[in-house]
C-alpha positions as a printed Julia matrix, in Angstrom:
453×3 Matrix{Float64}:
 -19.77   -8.28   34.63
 -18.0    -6.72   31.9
 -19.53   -5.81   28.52
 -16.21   -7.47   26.6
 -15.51   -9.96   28.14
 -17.22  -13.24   30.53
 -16.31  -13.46   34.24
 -15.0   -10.51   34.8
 -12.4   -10.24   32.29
 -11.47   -6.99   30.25
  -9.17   -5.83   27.63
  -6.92   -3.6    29.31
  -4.27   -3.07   31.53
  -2.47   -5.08   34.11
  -3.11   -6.49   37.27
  -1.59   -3.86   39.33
  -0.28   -4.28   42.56
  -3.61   -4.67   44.23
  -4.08   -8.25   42.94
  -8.02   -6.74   41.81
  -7.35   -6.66   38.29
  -9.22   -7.67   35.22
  -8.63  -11.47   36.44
 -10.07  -10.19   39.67
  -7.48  -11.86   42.61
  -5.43  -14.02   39.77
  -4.45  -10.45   38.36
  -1.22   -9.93   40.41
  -0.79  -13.93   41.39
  -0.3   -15.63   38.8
   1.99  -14.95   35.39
  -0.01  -17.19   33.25
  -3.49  -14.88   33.99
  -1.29  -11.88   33.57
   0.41  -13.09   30.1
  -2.93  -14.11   29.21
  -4.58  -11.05   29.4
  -1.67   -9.17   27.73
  -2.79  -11.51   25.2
  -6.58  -10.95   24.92
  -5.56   -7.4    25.29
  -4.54   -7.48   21.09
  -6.67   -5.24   18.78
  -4.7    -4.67   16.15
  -6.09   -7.39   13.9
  -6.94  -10.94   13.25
  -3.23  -11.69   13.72
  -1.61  -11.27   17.31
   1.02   -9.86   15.9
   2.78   -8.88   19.22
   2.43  -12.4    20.26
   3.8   -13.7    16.97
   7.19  -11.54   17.3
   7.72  -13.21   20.67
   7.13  -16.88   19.69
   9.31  -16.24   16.23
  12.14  -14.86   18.9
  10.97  -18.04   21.01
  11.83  -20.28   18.39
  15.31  -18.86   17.21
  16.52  -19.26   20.7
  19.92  -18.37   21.33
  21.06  -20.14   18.59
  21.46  -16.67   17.39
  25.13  -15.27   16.97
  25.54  -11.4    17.38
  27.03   -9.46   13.96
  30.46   -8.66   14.38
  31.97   -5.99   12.66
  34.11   -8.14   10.65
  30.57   -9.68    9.22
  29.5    -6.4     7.98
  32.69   -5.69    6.28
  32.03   -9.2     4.18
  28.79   -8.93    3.53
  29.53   -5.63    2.44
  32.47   -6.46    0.14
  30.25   -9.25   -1.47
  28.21   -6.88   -2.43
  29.76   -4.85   -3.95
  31.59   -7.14   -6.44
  27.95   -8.42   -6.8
  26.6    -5.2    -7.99
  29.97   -5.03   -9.96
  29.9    -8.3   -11.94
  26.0    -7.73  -12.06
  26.49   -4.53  -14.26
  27.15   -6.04  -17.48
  24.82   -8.79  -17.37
  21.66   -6.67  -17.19
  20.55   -3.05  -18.27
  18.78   -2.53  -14.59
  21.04   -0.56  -12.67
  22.53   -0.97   -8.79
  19.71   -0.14   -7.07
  21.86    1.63   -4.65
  20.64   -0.44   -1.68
  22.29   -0.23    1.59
  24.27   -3.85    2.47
  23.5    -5.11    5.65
  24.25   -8.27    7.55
  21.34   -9.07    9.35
  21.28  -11.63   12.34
  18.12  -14.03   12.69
  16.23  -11.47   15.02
  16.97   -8.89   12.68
  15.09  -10.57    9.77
  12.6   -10.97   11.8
  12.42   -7.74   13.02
  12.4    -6.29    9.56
  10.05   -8.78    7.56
   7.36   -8.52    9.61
   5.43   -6.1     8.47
   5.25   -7.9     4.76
   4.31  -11.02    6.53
   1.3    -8.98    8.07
   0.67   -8.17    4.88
   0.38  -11.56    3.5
  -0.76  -13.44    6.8
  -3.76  -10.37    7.67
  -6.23  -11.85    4.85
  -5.82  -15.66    5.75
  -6.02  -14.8     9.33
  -9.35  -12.53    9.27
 -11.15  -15.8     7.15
 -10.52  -18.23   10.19
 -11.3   -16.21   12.78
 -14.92  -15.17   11.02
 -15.13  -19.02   10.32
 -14.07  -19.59   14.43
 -16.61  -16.88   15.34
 -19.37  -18.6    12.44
 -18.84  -22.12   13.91
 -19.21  -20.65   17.64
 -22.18  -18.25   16.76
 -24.21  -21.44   15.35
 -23.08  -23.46   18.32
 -24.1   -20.79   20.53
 -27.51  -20.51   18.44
 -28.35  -24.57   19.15
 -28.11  -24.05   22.83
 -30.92  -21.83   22.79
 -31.89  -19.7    25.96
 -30.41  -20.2    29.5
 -33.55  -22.76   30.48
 -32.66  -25.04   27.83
 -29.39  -25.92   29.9
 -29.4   -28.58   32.44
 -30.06  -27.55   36.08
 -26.6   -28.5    37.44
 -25.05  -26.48   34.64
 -27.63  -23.51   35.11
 -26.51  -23.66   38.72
 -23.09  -23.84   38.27
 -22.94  -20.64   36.72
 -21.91  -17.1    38.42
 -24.67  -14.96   39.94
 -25.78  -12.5    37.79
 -24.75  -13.6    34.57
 -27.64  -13.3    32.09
 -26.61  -16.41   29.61
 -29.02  -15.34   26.61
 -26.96  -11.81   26.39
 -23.64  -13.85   26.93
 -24.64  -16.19   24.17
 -25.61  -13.59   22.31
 -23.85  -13.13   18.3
 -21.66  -10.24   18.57
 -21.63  -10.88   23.1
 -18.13  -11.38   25.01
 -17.62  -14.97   24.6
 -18.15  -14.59   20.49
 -15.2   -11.22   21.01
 -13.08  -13.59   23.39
 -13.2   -15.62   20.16
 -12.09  -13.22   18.27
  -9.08  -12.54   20.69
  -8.33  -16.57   20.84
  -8.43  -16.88   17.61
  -5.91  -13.53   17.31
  -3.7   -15.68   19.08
  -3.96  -19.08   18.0
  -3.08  -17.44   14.46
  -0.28  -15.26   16.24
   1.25  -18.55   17.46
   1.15  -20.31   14.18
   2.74  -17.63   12.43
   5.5   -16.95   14.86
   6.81  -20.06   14.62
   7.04  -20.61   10.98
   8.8   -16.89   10.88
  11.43  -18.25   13.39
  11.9   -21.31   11.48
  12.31  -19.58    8.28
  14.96  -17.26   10.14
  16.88  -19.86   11.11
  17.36  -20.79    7.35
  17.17  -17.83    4.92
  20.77  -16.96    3.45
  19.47  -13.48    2.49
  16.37  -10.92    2.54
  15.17  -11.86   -0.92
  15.75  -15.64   -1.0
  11.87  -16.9    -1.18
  11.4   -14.96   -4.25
   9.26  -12.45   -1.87
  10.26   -8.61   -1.28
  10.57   -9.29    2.7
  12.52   -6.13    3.71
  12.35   -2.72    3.37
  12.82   -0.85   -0.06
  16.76   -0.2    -0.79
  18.43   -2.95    1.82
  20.39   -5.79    0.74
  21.18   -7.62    3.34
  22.58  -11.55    4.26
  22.44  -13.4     7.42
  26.42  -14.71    7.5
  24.98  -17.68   10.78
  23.05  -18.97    8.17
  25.4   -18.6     4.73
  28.15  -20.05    7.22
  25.52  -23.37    8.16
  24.78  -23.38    4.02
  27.87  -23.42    3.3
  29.15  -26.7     5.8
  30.52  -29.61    4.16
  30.81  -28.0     0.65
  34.08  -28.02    0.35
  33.75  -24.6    -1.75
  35.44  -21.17    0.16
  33.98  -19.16    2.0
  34.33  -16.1     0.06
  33.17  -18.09   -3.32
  29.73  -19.37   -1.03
  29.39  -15.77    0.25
  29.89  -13.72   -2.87
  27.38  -16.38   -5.0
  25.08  -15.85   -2.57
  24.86  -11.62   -2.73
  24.88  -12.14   -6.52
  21.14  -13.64   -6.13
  20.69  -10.8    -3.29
  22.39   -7.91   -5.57
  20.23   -9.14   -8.77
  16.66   -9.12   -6.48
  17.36   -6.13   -4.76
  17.65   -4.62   -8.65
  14.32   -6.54   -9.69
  12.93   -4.82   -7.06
  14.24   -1.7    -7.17
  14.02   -0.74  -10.93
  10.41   -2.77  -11.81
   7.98    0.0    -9.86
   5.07   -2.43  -10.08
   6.59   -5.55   -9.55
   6.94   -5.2    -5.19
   2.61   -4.53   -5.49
   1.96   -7.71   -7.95
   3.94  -10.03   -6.11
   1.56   -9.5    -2.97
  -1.38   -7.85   -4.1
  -1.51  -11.9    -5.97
  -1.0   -13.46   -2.65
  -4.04  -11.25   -1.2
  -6.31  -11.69   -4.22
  -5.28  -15.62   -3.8
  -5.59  -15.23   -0.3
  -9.48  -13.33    0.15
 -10.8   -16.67   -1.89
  -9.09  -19.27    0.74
 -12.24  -21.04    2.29
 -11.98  -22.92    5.42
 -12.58  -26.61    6.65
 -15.14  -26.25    9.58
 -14.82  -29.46   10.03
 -10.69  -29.52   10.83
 -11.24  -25.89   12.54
 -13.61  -27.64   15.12
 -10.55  -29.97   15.8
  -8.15  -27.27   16.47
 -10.45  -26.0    18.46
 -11.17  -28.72   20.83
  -6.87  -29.46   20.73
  -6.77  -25.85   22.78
  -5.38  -25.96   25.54
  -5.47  -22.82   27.62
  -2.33  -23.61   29.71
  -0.72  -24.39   26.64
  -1.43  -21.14   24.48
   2.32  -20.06   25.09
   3.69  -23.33   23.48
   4.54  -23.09   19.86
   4.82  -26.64   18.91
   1.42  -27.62   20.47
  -0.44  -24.56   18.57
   1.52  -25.22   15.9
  -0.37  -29.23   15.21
  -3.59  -27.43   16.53
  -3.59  -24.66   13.39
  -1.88  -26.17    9.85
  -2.45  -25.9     6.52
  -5.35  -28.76    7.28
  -8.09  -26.02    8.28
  -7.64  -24.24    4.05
  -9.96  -26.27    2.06
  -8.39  -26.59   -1.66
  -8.71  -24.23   -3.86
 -12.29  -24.73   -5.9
 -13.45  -21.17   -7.13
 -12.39  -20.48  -10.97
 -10.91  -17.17   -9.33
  -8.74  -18.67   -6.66
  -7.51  -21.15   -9.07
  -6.35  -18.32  -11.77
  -4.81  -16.38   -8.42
  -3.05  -19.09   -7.67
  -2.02  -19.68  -11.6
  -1.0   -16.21  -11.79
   1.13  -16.34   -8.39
   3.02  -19.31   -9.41
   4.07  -18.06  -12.3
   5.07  -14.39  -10.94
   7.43  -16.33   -8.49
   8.63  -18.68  -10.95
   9.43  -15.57  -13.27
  11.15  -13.94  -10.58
  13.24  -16.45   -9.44
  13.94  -17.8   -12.76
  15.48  -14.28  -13.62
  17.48  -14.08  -10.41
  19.18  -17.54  -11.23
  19.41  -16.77  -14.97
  21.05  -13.49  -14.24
  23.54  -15.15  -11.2
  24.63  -17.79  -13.44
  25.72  -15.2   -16.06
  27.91  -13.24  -13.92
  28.79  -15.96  -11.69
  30.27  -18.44  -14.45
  33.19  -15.67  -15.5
  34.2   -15.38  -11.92
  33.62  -18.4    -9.55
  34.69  -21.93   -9.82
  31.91  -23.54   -8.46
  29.39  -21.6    -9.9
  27.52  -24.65  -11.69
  27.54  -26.4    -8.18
  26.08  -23.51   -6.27
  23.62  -22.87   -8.76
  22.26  -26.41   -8.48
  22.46  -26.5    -4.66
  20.13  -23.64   -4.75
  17.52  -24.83   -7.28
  17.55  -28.78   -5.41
  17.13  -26.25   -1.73
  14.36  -24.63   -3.52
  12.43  -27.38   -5.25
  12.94  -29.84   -2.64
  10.08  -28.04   -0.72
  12.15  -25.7     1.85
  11.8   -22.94    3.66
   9.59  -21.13    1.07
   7.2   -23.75    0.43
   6.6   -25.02    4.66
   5.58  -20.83    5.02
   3.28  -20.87    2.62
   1.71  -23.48    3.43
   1.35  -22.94    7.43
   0.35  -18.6     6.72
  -1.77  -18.85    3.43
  -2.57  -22.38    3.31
  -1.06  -22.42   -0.07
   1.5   -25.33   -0.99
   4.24  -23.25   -3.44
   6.73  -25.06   -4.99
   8.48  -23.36   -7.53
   8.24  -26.4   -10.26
   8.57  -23.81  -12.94
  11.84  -22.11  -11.95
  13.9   -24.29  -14.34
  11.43  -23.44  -17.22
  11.53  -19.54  -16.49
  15.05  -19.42  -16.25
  15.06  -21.37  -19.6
  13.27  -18.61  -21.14
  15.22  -15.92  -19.99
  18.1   -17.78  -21.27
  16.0   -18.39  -24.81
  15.0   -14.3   -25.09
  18.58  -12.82  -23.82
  19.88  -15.33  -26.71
  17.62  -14.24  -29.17
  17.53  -10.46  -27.81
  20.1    -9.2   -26.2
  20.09   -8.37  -22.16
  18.1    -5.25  -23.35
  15.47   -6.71  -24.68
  14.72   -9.89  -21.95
  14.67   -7.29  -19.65
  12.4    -4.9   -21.42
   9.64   -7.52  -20.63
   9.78   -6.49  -17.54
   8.24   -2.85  -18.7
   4.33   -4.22  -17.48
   2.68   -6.77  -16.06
   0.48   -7.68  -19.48
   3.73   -8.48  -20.96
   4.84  -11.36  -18.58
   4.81  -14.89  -19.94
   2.38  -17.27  -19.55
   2.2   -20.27  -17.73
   2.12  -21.96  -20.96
   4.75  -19.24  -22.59
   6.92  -21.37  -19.43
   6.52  -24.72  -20.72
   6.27  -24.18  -24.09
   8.86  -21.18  -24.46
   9.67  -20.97  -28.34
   6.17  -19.12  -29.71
   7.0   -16.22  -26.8
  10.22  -16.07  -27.23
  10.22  -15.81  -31.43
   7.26  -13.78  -30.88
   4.68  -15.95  -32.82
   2.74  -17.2   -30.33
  -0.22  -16.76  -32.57
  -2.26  -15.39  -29.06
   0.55  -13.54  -27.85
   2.15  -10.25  -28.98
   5.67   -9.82  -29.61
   6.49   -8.14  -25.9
   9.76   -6.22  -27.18
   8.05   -5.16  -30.45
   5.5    -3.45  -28.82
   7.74   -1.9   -26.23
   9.2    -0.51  -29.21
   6.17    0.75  -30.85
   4.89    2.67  -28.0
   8.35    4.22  -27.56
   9.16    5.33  -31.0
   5.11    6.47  -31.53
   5.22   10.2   -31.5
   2.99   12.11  -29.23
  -0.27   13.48  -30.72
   0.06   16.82  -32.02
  -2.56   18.9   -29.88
  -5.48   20.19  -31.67
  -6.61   24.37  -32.16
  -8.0    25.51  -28.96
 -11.26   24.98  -27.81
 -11.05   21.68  -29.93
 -11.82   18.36  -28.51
């Protein structure tokens, strides 16, 4: 028997042409073995990642139209008078990002490794709370002669049960591997559902792709855009506004990219899960079914996260919701500004967006199903609002200098109560721009004689 895995089954390779391999005669048979052990073949995580690329292609389909090259020439245009109309409305420069129109399996393809990122943490607590919940089972049976006869008989010569039961024995790594997939499924499917949505790379407030792209997906700006009654060209160019003034968020706030996710990992390590609803999705498994989405996909939900109880996780989750808020709050602030001069229906667009956004979309469902956090960006009329109140009462220059650290963000209270922060009299907050100023315009220390501490 091998040391990984029960009944014969091992981690690697295929079944060969021999029909002897790791799922001894089933190897060359039957696909379903074969898939299978490509499956329990993963050891690059708690997340099947490999897996979770195929079901997210799965589940775009081939509802999936190719980029043309008269697509790249749009999105490229709209870009550009983006970063052009963008230039006066905020002291952060083009970020000199590459524009790109991206096709569904091409966000895919290029957000994944953020979404590992994000979806890593969550994953490793459910499998060690699968492989706690099987190692206690396991522990209750006892030895092999505390079994029943017919179920001691029915068992393959040669298998010693009390090593096989054994914490840290093949059936507690097939765990592992199951629960590699089960994840893997999950995840998959709410990427390909978000890819058949997202207008552009930025549009959940997260930095999905890769440093200096700007990219838009024209399928899914062309299905936003039905039944508006608004051009084409207007939809498109509103839309790489948002994308122009995130990629520049991004590009020109160094620390920004790290906050954003190192708040969704700190938020994520404190996630505790249900044993009670994980026992559920583990007795909904079915093993001829581990290729089907939809069936994984009401096994593993957001049910399994227990809510947030720690002091910790709750001031993660403060801090994230604010971040976001922040973030997209300045991308819609920003948009409107150089939107209003130039497009008609710039009001209407800008509403459409924030109604998409806090009705619960895309962003919210994917946080939800990878980090069993429920995100809705309730704030993002209030940080906008104070964007609006300190570019009033400052000058582009100075809203944006708040972006200089991450001690000088706003509050959430500095959100709903935005006049102390924004005067600068918050009696527990500093003036953000005043002390900018002070740091800048403090001369360097004169060095002392040598030798001289």
């Amino acid at each position: 028997m091998s040391s990984q895995f029960p009944f014969g089954f091992t981690p690697g390779g295929g079944g060969g042409d021999s029909g002897q391999g790791p799922f001894g005669p089933f190897g060359g048979a039957a696909p379903f073995f074969a898939e299978l052990e490509k499956l329990l073949s993963w050891q690059g995580g708690p997340v099947n990642w490999e897996l979770a690329k195929q079901v997210a292609a799965r589940t775009v389909g081939a509802d999936d139209p190719a980029v043309t090259p008269t697509d790249d020439a749009e999105v490229a245009g709209a870009l550009r008078i983006a970063d052009l109309w963008l230039d006066p409305v905020t002291p952060l420069p083009a970020g000199g990002a590459k524009a790109q129109a991206w096709s569904r399996l091409r966000w895919i393809e290029a957000t994944l490794p953020v979404w590992r990122t994000l979806c890593d943490p969550v994953a490793a607590k459910v499998v060690e709370a699968m492989r706690a919940g099987l190692s206690g089972g396991l522990a209750q049976l006892g030895s092999a002669e505390s079994l029943p006869a017919e179920l001691t008989a029915a068992l393959p010569p040669g298998l010693d049960l009390n090593q096989f039961m054994a914490a840290g024995g093949p059936v507690v790594e097939m765990m592992n591997r199951v629960g590699g997939m089960l994840f893997g499924a999950q995840v998959g499917q709410a990427i390909g559902t978000l890819a058949g949505e997202v207008v552009s790379s930025t549009e959940i407030g997260l930095p999905l792709a890769p440093g200096g792209t700007a990219a838009l997906l024209p399928a899914n700006v062309a299905a936003f855009s039905t039944g508006l009654g608004i051009g084409a060209e207007e939809i498109r160019i509103y839309l790489a506004l948002r994308e122009a003034a995130a990629t520049r968020l991004f590009a020109h706030v160094p620390w920004l990219r790290a906050h954003l996710l190192g708040t969704v990992e700190e938020y994520a390590r404190g996630i505790t899960v249900d044993q009670d609803a994980l026992g559920q999705v583990m007795r909904m498994v079915d093993p001829t079914t581990i290729m089907d989405p939809e069936k994984l996909s009401e096994a593993l939900g957001e049910d399994v996260f227990a809510d947030a109880t720690t002091p910790e996780q709750e001031a993660a989750l403060s801090r994230l919701e604010v971040a976001l808020a922040l973030v997209e709050g300045w991308i819609d602030h920003v948009t409107e500004i150089a939107a209003s001069e130039h497009l008609p229906a710039a009001s209407r667009l800008r509403e459409m967006v924030r109604r998409r956004r806090a009705e619960g979309g895309p962003a919210e469902q994917t946080f939800a199903t990878l980090v069993g956090l429920s995100l809705r960006p309730r704030l993002l009329r209030e940080a906008a609002a104070l964007w609006e109140g300190l570019r009033a009462a400052r000058g582009a220059d100075g809203r944006d200098a708040v972006w200089g650290h991450p001690d000088l963000l706003p509050s959430a209270d500095d959100l709903t109560s935005p006049d102390g922060f924004v005067s600068g009299s918050a009696s527990s907050t500093l003036d953000p721009i005043a002390e900018i100023e002070r740091l800048q315009d403090t001369p360097p220390e004169e060095p002392g004689p040598a030798g001289q501490a």
